[in-house]
RODO-2510 file (C-alpha; in nm, 4 decimals, decimal comma):
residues 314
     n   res          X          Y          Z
     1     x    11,8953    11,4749     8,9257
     2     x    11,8370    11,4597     9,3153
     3     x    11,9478    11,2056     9,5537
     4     x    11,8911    11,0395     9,8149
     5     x    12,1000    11,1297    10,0981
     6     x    12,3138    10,8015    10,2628
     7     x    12,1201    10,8030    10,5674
     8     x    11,7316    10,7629    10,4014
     9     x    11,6151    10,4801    10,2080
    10     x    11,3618    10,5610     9,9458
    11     x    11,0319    10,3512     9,9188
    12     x    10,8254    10,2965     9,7111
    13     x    10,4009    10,2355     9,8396
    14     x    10,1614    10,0604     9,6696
    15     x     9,8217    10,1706     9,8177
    16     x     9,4547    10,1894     9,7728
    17     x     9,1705    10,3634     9,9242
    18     x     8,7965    10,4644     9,9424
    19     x     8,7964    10,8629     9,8935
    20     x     8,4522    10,8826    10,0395
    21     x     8,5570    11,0151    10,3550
    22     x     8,8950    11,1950    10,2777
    23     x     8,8865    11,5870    10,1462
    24     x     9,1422    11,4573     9,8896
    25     x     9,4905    11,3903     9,8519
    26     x     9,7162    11,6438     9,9820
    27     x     9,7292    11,6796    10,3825
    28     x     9,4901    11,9926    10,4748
    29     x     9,4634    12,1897    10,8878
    30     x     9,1785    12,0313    10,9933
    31     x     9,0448    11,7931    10,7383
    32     x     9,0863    11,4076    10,7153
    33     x     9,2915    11,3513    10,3789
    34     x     9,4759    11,0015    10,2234
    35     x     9,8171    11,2097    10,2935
    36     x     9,7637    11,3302    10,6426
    37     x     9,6485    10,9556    10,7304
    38     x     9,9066    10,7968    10,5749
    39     x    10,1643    11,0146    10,6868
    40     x    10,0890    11,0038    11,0488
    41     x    10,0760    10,6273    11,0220
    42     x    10,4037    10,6246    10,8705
    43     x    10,5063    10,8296    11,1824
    44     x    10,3698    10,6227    11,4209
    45     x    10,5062    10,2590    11,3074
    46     x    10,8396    10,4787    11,2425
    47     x    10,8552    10,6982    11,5802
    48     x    10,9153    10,9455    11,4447
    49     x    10,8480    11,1562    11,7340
    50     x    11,0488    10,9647    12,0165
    51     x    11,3359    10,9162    11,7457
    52     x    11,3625    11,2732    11,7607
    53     x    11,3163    11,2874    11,3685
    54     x    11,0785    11,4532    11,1208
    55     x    10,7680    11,3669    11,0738
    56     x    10,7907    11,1393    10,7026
    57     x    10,6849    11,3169    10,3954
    58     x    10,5589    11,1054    10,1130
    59     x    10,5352    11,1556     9,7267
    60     x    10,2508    11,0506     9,5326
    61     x    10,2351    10,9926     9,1331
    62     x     9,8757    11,1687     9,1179
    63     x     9,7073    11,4146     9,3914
    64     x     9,3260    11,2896     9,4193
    65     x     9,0716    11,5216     9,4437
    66     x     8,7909    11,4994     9,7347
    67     x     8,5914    11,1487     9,6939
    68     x     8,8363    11,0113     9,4225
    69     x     8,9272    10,6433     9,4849
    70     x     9,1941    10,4690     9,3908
    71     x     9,3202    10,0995     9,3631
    72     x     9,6824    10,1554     9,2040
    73     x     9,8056    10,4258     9,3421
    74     x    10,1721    10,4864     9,3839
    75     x    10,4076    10,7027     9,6219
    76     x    10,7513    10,7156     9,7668
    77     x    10,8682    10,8296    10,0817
    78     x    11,2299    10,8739    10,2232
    79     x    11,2934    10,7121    10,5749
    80     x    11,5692    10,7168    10,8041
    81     x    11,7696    10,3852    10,8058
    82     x    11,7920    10,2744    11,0868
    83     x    11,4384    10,3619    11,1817
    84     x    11,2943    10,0934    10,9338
    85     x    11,4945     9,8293    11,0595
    86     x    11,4004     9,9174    11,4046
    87     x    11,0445     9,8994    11,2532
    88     x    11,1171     9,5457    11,1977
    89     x    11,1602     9,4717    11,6202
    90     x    11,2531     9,1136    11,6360
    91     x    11,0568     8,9573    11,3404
    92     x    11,2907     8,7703    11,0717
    93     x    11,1020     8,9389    10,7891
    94     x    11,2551     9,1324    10,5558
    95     x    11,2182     9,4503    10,6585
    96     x    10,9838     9,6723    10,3766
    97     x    10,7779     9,3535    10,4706
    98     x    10,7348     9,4123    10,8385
    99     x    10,7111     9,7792    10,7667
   100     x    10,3837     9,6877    10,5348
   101     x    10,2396     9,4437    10,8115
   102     x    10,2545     9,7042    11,0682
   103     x    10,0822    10,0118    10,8386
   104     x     9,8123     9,7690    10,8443
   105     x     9,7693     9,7379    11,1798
   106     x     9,7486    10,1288    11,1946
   107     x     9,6002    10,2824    10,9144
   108     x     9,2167    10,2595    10,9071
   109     x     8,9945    10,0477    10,6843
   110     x     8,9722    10,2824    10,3791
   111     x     9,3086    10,2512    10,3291
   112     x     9,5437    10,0416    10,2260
   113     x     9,9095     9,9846    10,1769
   114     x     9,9338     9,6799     9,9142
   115     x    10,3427     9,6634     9,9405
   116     x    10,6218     9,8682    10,0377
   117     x    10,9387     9,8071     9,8089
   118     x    11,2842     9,9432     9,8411
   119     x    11,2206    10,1909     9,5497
   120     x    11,4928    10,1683     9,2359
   121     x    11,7700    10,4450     9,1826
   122     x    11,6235    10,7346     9,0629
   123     x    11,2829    10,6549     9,0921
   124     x    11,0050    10,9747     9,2100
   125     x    10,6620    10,8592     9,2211
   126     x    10,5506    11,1765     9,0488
   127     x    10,8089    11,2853     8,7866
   128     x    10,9102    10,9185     8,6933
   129     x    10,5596    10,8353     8,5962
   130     x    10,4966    10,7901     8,2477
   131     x    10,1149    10,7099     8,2645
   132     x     9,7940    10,7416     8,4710
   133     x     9,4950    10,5313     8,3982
   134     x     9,1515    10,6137     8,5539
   135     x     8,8138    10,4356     8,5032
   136     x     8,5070    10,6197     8,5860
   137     x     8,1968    10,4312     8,6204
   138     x     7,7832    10,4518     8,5527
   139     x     7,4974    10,3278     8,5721
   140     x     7,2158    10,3683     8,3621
   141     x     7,0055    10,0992     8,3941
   142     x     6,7951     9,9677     8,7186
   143     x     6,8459     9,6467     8,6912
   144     x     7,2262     9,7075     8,7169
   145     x     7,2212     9,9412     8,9642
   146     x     7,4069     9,8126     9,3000
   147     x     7,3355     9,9691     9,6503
   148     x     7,6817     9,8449     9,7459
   149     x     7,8806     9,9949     9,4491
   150     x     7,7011    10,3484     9,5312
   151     x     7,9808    10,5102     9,6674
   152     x     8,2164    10,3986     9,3494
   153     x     7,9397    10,4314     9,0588
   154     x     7,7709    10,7373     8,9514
   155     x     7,3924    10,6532     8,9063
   156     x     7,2519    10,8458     8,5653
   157     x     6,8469    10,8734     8,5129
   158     x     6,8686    10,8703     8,1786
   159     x     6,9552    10,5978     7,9237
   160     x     7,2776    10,6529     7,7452
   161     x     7,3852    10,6006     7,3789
   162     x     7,7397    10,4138     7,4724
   163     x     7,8327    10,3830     7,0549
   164     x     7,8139    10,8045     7,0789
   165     x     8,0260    10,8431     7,3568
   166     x     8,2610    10,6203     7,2670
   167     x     8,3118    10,7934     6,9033
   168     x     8,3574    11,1574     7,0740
   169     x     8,5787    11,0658     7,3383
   170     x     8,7903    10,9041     7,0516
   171     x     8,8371    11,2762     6,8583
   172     x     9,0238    11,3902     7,1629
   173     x     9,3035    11,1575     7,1609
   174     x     9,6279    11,3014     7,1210
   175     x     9,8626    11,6056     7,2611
   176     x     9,6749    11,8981     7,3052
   177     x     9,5970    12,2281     7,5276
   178     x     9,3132    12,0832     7,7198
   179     x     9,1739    12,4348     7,8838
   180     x     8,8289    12,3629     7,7695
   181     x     8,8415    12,0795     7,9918
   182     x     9,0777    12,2252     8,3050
   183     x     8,9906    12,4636     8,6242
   184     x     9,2822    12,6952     8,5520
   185     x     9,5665    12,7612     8,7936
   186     x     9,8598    13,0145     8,8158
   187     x    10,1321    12,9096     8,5997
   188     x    10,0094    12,5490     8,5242
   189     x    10,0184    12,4433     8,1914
   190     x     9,6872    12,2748     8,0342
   191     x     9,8685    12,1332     7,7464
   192     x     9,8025    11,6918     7,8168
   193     x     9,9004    11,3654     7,6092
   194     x     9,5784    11,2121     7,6477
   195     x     9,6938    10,8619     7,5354
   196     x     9,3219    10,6870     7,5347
   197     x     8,9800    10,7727     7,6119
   198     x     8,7073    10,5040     7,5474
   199     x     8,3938    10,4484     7,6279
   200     x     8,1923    10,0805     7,6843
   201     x     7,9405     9,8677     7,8524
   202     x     8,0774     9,5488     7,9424
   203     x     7,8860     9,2338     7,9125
   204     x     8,0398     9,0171     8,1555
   205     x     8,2523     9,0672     8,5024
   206     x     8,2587     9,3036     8,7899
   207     x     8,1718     9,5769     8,5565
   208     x     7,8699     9,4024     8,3639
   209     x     7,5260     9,6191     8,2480
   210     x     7,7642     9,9977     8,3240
   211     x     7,9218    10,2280     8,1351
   212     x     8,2303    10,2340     8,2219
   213     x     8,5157    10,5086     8,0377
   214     x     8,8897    10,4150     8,0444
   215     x     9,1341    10,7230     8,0027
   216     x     9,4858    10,7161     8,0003
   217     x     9,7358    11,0135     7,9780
   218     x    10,0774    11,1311     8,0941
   219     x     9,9589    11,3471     8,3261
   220     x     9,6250    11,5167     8,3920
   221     x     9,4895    11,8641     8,4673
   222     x     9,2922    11,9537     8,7973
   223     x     8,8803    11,8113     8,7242
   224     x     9,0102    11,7242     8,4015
   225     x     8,9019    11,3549     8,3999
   226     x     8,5584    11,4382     8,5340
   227     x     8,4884    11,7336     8,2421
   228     x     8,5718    11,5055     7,9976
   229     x     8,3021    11,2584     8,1293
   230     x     8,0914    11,5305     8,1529
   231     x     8,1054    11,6126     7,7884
   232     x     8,0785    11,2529     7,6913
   233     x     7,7079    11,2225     7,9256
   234     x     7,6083    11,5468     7,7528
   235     x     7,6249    11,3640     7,4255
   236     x     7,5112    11,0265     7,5453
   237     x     7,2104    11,1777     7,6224
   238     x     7,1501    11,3348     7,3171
   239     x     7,1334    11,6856     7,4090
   240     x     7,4920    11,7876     7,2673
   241     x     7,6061    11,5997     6,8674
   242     x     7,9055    11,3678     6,8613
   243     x     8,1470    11,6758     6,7622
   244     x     8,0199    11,9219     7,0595
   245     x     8,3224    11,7409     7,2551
   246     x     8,5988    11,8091     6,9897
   247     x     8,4820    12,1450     6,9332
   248     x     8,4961    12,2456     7,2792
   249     x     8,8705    12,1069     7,3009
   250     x     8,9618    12,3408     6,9743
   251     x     8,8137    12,6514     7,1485
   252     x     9,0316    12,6007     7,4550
   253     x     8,7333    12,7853     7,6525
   254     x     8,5839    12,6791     7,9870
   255     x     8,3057    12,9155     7,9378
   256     x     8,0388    12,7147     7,8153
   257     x     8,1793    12,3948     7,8830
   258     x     8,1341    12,0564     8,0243
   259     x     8,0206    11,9690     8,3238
   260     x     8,2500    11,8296     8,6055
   261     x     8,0570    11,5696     8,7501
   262     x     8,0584    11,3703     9,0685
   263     x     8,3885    11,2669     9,2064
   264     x     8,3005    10,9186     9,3170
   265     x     8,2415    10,7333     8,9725
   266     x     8,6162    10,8286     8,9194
   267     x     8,8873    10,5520     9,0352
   268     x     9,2620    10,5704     8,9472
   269     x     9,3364    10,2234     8,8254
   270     x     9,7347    10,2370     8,7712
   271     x    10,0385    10,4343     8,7436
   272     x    10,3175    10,3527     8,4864
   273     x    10,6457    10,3492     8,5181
   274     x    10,9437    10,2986     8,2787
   275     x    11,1920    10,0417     8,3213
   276     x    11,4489    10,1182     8,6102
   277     x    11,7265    10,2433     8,3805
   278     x    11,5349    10,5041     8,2299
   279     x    11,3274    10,6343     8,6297
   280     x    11,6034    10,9248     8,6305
   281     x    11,5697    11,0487     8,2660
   282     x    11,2384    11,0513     8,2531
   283     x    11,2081    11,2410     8,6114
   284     x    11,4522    11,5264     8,4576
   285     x    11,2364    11,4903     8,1618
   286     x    10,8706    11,5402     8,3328
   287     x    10,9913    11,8424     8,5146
   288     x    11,0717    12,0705     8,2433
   289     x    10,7311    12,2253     8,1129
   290     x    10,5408    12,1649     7,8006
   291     x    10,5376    12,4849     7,5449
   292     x    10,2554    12,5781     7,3159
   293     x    10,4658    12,4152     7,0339
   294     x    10,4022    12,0712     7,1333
   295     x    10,0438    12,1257     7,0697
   296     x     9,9099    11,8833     6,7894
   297     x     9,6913    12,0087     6,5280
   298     x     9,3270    11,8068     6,4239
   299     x     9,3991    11,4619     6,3668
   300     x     9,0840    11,2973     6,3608
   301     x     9,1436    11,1581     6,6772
   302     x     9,4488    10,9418     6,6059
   303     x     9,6796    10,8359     6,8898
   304     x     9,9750    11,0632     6,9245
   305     x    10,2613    10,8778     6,8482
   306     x    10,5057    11,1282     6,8985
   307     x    10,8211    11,1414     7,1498
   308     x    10,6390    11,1738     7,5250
   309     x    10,4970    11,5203     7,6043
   310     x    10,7265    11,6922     7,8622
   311     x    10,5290    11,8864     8,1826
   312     x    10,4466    11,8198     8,5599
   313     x    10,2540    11,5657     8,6613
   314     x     9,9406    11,6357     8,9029
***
């Protein structure tokens, strides 16, 4: 298990943003990303660079890909002592709360830093996670469709059969090598607990007249999110049958596959965490990889309820 040196705190951020205008997560040479911003905002409420210190380096539970939003996200960060409570000047706040008050006063609109926490023993914002829920959202109907939700909502010309969708996103519930469904990259497994994957069209509340999908899983593979909604539009349209998204998953192909579409219908909702006494474990845990033996077999889409896969975490 690593730790914290004496000198750093560890702290945990609770942030949102509109991925609109970022090229994604991870900080890039040249291109405006949610980790460059948020780092060099970090930098500047902590001078960094007239402390003499490193610029801080910060953590997050799931790496976004370019337009992705997000309203729960989660990250740590490890800051020198005495520069937060300097950060605090002469307010009587507490000082994670003066730290959050002054992000906002130098981070732009798109993003936002809900609360800054002294984050538990052992906690990682990646590794500890046991969950990531995402909602991904469209419209299919005029009369729902919302010029101000345009840059969250993926607009779809054709009328969708929601009952469909919802019974083939259902068969792939479970542990299992999701390749069919993954870009591949060097050495990174493909092999997901993909804990729920539903499909609906609210009748009431911010959400009324879409279709809006709800997946949940350990851990998810690059584009996997968006391939999986990709197979579900090819069968709410009626041009692929309810078991064209199961039998894709079984031939662990991406020839041939679904679609990845649009990044901006996709939000991550929330990131789960277990309770503080277990953070450590289940870090050590998340780090070792998943093997090809952990792979379940057809199981008419019944919720694994197996002990929790083990791999990384992007």
């Amino acid at each position: 298990m690593t730790s914290t040196p004496a000198d750093l705190v560890r702290l945990r951020l609770d942030l949102a943003y509109d991925g609109t205008d970022y090229a994604g997560w991870a900080r890039q040479p040249g291109l405006r990303t949610v980790q460059g911003v948020l780092e060099d905002g970090l930098a500047t409420v902590l001078r960094a660079g007239p402390r003499g210190e490193a610029p801080p380096r910060v953590t997050v539970a799931g790496r976004t890909d370019a337009g992705v939003h997000a309203r729960g996200q989660v990250a740590h960060v490890d800051v020198v002592a005495g520069a937060l409570a300097a950060a605090r000047g002469r307010s009587d706040r507490a000082d994670v709360d003066a730290l959050t008050s002054r992000l906002a006063g130098v981070l732009p609109s798109d993003l936002v830093v809900r609360s800054v926490t002294r984050a538990p023993d052992g906690f990682d914002a990646r590794f500890s996670a046991l969950r990531r829920r995402y909602a991904y959202r469209v419209c299919d109907e005029p009369a729902a469709r919302d010029p101000l939700r345009r840059a969250a909502v993926l607009w779809h010309r054709r009328p969708l059969d929601v009952d469909a969708m919802d019974a083939a996103a259902r068969t792939l519930v479970g542990r299992h090598d999701f390749a069919a469904y993954c870009k591949p990259r060097p050495d990174a497994t493909t092999i997901r607990t993909l804990e729920e994957f539903a499909w609906a069209r609210p009748a009431d509340g911010a959400d009324a007249g879409l279709v809006v999908a709800h997946v949940q899983a350990d851990a998810f593979c690059h584009s996997m999110v968006r391939a999986l909604v990709g197979a579900s539009l090819a069968v709410g349209e009626g041009r692929r049958p309810v078991t064209w998204p199961r039998d894709l998953l079984d031939a662990r192909r991406r020839e041939g596959g679904a679609t990845v579409v649009a990044a901006h219908g996709l939000t991550l909702e929330e990131v789960g965490y277990p309770p503080d006494a277990e953070l450590a474990e289940r870090a050590e845990r998340t780090r070792a990889r998943r093997g090809a033996h952990e792979v379940d077999g057809p199981r008419d889409g019944v919720t694994d309820d197996g002990p929790p896969a083990r791999g990384c975490c992007d």
